[in-house]
RODO-2510 file (C-alpha; in nm, 4 decimals, decimal comma):
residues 383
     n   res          X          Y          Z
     1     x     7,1291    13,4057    11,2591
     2     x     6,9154    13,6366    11,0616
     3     x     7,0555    13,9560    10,8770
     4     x     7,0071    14,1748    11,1440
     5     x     7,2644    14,0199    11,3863
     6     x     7,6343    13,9499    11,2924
     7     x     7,7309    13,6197    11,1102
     8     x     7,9381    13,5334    11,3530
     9     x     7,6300    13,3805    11,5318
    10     x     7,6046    13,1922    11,2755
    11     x     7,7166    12,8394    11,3409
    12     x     7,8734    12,6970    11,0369
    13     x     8,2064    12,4766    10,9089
    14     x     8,1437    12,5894    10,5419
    15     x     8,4693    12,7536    10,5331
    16     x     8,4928    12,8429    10,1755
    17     x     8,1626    13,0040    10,2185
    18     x     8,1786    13,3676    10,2554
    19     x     7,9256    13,4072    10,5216
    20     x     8,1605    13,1074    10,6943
    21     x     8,1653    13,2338    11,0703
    22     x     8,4022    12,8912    11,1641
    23     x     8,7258    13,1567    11,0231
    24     x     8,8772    13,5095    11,0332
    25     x     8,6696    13,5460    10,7085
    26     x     8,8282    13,8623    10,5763
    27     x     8,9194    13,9209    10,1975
    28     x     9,2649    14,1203    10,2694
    29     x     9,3988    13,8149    10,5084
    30     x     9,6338    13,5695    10,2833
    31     x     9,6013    13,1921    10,2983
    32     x     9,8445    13,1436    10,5868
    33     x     9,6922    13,4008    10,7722
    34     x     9,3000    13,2525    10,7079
    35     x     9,4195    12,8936    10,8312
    36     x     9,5665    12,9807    11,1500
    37     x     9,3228    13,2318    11,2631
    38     x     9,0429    13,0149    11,3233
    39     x     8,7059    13,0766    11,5751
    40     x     8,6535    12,7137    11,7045
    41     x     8,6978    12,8500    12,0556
    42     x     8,4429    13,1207    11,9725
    43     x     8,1965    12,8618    11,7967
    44     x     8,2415    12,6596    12,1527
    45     x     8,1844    12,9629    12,3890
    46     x     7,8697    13,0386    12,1773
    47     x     7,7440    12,6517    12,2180
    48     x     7,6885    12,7027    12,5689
    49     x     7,6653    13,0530    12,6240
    50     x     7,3925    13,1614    12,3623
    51     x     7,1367    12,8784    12,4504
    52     x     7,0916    12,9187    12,8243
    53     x     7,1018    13,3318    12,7817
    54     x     6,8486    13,2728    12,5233
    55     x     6,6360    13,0423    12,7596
    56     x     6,6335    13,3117    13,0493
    57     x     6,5216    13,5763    12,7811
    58     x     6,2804    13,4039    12,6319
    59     x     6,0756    13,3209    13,0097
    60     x     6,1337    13,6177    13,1430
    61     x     6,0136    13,7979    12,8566
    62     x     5,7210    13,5523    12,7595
    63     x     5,6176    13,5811    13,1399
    64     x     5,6603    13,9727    13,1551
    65     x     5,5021    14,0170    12,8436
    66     x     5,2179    13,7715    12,8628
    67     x     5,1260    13,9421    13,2078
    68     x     5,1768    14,3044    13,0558
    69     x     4,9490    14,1948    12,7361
    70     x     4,6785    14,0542    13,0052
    71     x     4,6431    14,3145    13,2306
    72     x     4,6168    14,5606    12,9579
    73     x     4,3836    14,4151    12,7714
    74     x     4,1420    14,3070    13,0776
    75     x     4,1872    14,6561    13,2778
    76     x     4,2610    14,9459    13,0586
    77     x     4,0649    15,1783    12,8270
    78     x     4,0811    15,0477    12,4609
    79     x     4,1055    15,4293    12,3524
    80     x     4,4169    15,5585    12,5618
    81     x     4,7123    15,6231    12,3191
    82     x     4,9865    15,5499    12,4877
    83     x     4,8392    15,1875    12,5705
    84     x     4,8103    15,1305    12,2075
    85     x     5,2172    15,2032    12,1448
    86     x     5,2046    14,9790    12,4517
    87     x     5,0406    14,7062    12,3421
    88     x     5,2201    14,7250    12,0140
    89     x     5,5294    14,6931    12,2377
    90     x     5,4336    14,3923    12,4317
    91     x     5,3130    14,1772    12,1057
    92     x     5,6373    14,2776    11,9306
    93     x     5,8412    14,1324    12,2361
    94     x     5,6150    13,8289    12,2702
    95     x     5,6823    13,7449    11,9063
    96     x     6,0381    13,8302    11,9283
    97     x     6,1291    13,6019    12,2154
    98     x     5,9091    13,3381    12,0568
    99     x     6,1599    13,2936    11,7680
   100     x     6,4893    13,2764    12,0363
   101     x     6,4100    12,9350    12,1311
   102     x     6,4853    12,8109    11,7206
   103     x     6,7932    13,0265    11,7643
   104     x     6,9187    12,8621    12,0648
   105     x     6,8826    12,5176    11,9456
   106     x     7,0360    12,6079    11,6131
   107     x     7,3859    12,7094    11,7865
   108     x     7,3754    12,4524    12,0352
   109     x     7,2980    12,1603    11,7526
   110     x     7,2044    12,2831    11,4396
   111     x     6,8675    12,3855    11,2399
   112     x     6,6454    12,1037    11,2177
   113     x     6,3450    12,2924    11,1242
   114     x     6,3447    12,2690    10,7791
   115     x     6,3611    12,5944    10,4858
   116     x     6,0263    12,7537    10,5334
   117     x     6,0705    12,7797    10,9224
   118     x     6,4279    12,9159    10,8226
   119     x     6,3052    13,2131    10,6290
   120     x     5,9881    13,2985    10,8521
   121     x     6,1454    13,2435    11,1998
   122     x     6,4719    13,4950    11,0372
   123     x     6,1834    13,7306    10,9024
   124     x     5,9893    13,7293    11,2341
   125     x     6,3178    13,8390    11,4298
   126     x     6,3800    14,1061    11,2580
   127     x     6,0307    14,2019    11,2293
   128     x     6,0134    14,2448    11,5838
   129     x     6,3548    14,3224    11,6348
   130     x     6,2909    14,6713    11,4640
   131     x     5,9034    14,7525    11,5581
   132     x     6,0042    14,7308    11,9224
   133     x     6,2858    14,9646    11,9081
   134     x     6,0435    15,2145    11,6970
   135     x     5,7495    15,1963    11,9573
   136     x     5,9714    15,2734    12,1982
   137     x     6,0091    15,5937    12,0175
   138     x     5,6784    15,6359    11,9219
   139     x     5,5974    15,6187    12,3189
   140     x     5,8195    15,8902    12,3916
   141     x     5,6091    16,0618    12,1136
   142     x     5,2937    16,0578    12,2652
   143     x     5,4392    16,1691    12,5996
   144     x     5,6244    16,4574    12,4391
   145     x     5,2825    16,5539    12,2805
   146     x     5,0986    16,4852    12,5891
   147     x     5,3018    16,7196    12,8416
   148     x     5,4810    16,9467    12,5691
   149     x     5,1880    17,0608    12,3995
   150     x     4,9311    16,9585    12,6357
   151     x     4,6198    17,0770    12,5638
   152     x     4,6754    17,2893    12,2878
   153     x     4,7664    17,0510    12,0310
   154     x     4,5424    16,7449    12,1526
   155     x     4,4045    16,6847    11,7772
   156     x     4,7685    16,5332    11,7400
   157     x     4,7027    16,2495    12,0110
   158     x     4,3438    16,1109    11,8188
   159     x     4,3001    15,7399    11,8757
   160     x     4,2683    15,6478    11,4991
   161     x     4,6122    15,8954    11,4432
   162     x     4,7574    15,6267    11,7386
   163     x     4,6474    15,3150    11,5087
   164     x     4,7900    15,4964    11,1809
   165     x     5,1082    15,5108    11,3125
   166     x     5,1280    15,1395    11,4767
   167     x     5,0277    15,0024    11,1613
   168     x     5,3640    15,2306    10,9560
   169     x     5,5342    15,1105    11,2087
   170     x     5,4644    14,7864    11,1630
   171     x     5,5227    14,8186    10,7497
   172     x     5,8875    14,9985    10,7775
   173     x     5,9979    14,6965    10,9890
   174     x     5,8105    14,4273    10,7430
   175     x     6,0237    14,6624    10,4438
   176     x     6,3281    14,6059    10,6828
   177     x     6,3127    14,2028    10,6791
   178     x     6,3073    14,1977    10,2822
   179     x     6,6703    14,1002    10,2852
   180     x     6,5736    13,8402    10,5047
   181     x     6,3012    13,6693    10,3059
   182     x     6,5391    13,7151     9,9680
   183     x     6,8566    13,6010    10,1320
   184     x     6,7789    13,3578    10,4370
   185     x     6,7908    12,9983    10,3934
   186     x     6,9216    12,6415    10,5019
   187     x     7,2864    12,5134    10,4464
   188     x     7,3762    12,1619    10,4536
   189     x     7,7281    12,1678    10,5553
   190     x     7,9160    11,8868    10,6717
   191     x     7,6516    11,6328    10,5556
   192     x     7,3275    11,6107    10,7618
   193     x     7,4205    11,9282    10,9577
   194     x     7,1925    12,2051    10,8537
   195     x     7,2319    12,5713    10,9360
   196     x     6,9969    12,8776    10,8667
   197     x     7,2278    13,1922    10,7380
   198     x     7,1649    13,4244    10,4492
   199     x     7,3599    13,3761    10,1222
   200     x     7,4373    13,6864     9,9641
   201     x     7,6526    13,4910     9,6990
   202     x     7,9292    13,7238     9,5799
   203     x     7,8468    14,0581     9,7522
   204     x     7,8795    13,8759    10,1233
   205     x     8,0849    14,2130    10,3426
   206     x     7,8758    14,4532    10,1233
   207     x     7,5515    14,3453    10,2302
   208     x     7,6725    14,2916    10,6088
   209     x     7,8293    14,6084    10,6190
   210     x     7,4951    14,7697    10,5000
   211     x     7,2704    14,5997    10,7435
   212     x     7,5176    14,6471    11,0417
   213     x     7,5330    15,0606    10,9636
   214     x     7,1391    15,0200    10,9183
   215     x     7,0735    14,8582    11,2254
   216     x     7,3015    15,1423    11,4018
   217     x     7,0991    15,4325    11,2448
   218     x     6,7595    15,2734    11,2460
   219     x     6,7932    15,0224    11,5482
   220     x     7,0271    15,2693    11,7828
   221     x     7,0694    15,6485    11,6822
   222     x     6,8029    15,7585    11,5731
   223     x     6,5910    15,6422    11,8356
   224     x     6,7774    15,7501    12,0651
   225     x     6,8262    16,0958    11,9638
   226     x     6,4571    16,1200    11,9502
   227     x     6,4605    16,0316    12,3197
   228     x     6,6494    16,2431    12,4215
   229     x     6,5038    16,5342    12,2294
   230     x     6,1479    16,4821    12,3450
   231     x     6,2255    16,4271    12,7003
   232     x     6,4815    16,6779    12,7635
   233     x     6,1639    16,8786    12,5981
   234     x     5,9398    16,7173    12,8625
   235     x     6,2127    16,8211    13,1334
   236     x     6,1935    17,1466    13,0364
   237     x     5,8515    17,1645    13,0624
   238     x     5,8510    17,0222    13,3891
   239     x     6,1035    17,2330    13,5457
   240     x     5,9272    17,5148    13,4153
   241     x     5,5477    17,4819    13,5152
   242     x     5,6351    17,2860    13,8166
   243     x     5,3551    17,0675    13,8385
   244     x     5,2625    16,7714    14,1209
   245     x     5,4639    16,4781    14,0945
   246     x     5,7309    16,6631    13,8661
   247     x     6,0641    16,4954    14,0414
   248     x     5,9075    16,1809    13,9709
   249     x     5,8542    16,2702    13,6580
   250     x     6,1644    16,4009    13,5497
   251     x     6,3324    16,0571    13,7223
   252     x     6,1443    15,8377    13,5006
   253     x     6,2393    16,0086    13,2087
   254     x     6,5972    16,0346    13,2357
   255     x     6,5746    15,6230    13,3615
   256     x     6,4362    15,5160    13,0240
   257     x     6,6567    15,7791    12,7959
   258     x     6,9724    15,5886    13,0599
   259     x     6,7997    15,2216    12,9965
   260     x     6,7869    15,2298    12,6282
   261     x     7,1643    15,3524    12,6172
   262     x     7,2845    15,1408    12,9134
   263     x     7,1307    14,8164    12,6913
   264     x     7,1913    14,8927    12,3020
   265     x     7,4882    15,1342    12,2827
   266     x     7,7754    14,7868    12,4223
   267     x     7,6015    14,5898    12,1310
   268     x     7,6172    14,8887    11,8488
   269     x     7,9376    14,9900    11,9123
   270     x     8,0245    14,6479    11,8762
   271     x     7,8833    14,6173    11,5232
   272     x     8,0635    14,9534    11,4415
   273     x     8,3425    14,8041    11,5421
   274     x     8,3529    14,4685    11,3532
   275     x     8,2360    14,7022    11,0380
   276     x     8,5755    14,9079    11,0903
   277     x     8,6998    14,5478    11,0860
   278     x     8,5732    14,4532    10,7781
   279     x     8,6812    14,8044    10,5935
   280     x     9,0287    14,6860    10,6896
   281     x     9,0740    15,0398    10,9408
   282     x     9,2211    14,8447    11,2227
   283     x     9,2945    14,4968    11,4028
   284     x     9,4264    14,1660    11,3388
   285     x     9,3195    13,8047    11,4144
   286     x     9,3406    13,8813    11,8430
   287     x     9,1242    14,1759    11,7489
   288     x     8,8205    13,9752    11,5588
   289     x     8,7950    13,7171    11,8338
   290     x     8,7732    13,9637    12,1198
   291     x     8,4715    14,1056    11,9058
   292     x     8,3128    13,8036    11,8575
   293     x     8,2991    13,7321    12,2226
   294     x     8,1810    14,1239    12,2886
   295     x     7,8991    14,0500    12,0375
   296     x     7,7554    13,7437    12,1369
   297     x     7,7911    13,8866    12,5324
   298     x     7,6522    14,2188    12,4406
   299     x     7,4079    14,1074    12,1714
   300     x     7,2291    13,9305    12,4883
   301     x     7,2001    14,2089    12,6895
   302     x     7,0541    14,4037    12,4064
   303     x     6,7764    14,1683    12,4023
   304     x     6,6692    14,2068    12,7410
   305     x     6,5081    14,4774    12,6386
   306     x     6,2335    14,2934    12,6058
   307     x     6,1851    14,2046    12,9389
   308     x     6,3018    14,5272    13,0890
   309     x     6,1314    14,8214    12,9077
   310     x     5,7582    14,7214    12,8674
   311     x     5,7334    14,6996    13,2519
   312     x     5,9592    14,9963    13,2861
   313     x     5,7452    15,2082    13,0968
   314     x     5,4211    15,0508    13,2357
   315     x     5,4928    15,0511    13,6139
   316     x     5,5262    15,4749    13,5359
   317     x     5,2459    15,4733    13,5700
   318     x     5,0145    15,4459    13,9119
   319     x     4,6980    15,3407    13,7570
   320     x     4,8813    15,0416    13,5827
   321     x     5,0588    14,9336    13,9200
   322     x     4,6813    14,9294    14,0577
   323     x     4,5723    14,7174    13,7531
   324     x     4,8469    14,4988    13,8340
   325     x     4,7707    14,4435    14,1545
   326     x     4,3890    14,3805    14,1003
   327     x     4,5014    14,1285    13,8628
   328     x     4,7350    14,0105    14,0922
   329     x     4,4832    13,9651    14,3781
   330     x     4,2077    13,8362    14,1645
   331     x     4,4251    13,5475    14,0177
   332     x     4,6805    13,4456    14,3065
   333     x     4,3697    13,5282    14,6031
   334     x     4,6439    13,6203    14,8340
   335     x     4,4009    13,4310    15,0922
   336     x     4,1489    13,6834    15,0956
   337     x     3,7950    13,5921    15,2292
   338     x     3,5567    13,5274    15,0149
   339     x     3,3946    13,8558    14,7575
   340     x     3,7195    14,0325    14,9200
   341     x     3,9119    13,9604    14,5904
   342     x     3,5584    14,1689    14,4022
   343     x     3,5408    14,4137    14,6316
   344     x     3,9154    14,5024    14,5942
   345     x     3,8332    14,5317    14,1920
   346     x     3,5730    14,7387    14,2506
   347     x     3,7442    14,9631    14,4562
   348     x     4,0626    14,9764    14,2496
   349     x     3,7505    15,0711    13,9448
   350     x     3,7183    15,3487    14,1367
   351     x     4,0368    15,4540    14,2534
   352     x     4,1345    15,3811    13,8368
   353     x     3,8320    15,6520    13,8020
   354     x     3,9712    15,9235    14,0447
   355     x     4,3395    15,8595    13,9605
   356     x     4,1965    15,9433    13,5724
   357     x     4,0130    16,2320    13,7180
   358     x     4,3330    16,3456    13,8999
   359     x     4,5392    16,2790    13,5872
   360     x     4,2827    16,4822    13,3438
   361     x     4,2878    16,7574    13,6095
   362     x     4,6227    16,7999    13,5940
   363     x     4,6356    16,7910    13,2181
   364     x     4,4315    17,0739    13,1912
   365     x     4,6093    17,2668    13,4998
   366     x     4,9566    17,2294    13,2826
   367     x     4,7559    17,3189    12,9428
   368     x     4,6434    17,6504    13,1223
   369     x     4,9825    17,7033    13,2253
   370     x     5,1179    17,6247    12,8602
   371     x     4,9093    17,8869    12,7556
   372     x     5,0052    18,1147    13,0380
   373     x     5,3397    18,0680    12,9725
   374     x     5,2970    18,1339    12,5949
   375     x     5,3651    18,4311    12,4427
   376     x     5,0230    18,6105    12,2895
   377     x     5,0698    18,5627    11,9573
   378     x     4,9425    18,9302    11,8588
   379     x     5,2405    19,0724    12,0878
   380     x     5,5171    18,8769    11,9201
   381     x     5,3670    18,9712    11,5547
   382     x     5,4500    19,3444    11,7262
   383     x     5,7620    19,2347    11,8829
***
């Protein structure tokens, strides 16, 4: 698949090629050994299994993330932050699942879409692959800066600082796919079968074991360390200045910090894993094909994040639940009589207005108690 996933996905009989995934494709294993440790019963698991996981992730998350995108765009304020890291979030999924369907029909056939599709379907994935994962983390940001510093540092939350960001975001995970647009192209291998699969010619386990330790650090560990150290932050906060709603608070936190782990740690530990493999630190040929069946399983449930944490981190929030459900009402009509379905979006306007009012209220409650909190700064120069 593209450089960001293990080769193993790859669906190839090249097996002189180094990025072969039809073998137990490592240098240290004689010739003996290499023939008689082969993946067909992988390569067949994968033929069936990949395709319809692939198919559920792609409508759920097209569906999910169509309706997030929607309701976003029809109901909310253009110049709220978060709903910028947001929206950033749901067109990085859409695009993401958009390129699963090529990958699906790859493993179950083989890649009939030609070179250019090859390299720009590969570059797309891991694209989105990475800007997801990072405006996660930017999202956890802007609620760290929101509740930690409340008030006091509010230049930090500016809507053009919110934009600035998106677009680095968006330019470290372009600088990401590089490899992808260098390396990635089509294979013909047995005749008429074509597969899409970068070629790193000699330097093949260098270049995976790079991109498997970068998408640990980049794609895993660091963003979740920054997770957890902004909302154990927020939790401290919140346990502190024990403002309305703060259980609620503090449950939502902790369920996305959990969420994140519960769906990318199985699939990087994996990689680690099949890295350790490749250094020659442990395992034989039993070992390599129980990893190949934990990757392509937990590879899967990585990607449900998209479908999972957009609506996660959407339905926190009340006003968005009562966007929903305008949206909702308006298009299904739930049978109402008729100018019902107007007069419930006028009166969710104006419950949207009070809940802001209520929200903005409380800001500025916590920001007073921030600064009550605080230490005067001319005492601790004494101190």
């Amino acid at each position: 698949m593209a450089t960001t996933t293990s080769p193993l996905l790859l669906i190839t009989e090249d097996t002189s090629s180094e990025n072969s995934s039809s073998f137990y494709d490592y240098d240290y294993l004689d010739d003996l050994a290499f023939m008689l440790c082969r993946k067909d019963a992988v390569l067949s698991f994968g033929k069936i299994f990949l395709p319809v996981f692939y198919s559920l992730i792609f409508v759920l998350g097209l569906g999910g993330n169509l309706l997030l995108l929607v309701v976003l765009l029809r109901y909310v304020p253009r110049r709220r932050m978060a709903q910028v890291y947001l929206m950033n979030l749901a067109i990085s999924n859409l695009l993401f699942v958009v390129t699963l369907p090529f990958w699906g029909i790859s493993v179950a056939w083989h890649w009939v879409f030609g070179n250019f599709l090859c390299k720009m379907v590969s570059t797309l994935y891991t694209i989105n692959f990475y800007s997801g994962i990072f405006f996660i983390s930017c999202m956890s940001l802007d609620k760290y800066l929101e509740i930690v510093y409340a008030q006091r540092h509010h230049r930090l939350r500016t809507w053009a600082k919110s934009l600035i960001l998106s677009a680095v975001v968006w330019g470290v995970a372009l600088a990401i796919s590089i490899p992808d647009m260098i390396f990635v192209q089509t294979h013909e291998n047995p005749k008429g079968m074509w597969n899409c699969y970068p070629d790193f010619g000699g330097h093949g386990t260098v270049w995976k074991l790079f991109l498997r330790f970068q998408q640990n650090l980049l794609g895993f560990l660091l963003p979740l360390l920054a997770m957890i150290f902004f909302y154990s932050r927020i939790g401290c906060v919140l346990v502190r200045l024990k403002p309305l709603g703060q259980g609620r608070a503090l449950r939502m936190s902790a369920a996305l910090v959990v969420a994140f782990f519960m769906l990318w740690f199985p699939y990087n530990l994996t990689l680690f894993l099949h890295s350790l493999l490749d250094l020659q630190v442990f395992g034989d040929c039993k070992t390599s094909h129980h990893l190949d069946y934990a990757l392509q399983v937990t590879e899967s449930i990585a990607f449900l994040h998209c479908c999972f944490t957009p609506i996660l981190y959407a339905f926190s929030s009340r006003r968005f639940r009562r966007y929903l459900k305008t949206f909702l009402t308006t298009v299904l009509g739930w049978h109402l009589a008729p100018g019902t379905a107007q007069n419930s979006l006028s009166s969710c306007s104006e419950s949207s207005r009070l809940t802001a009012q209520e929200e903005m209220t409380g800001m500025d409650e916590l920001g007073k108690r921030q600064a009550e909190c605080s230490p005067n700064k001319g005492d601790v120069e004494k101190n």
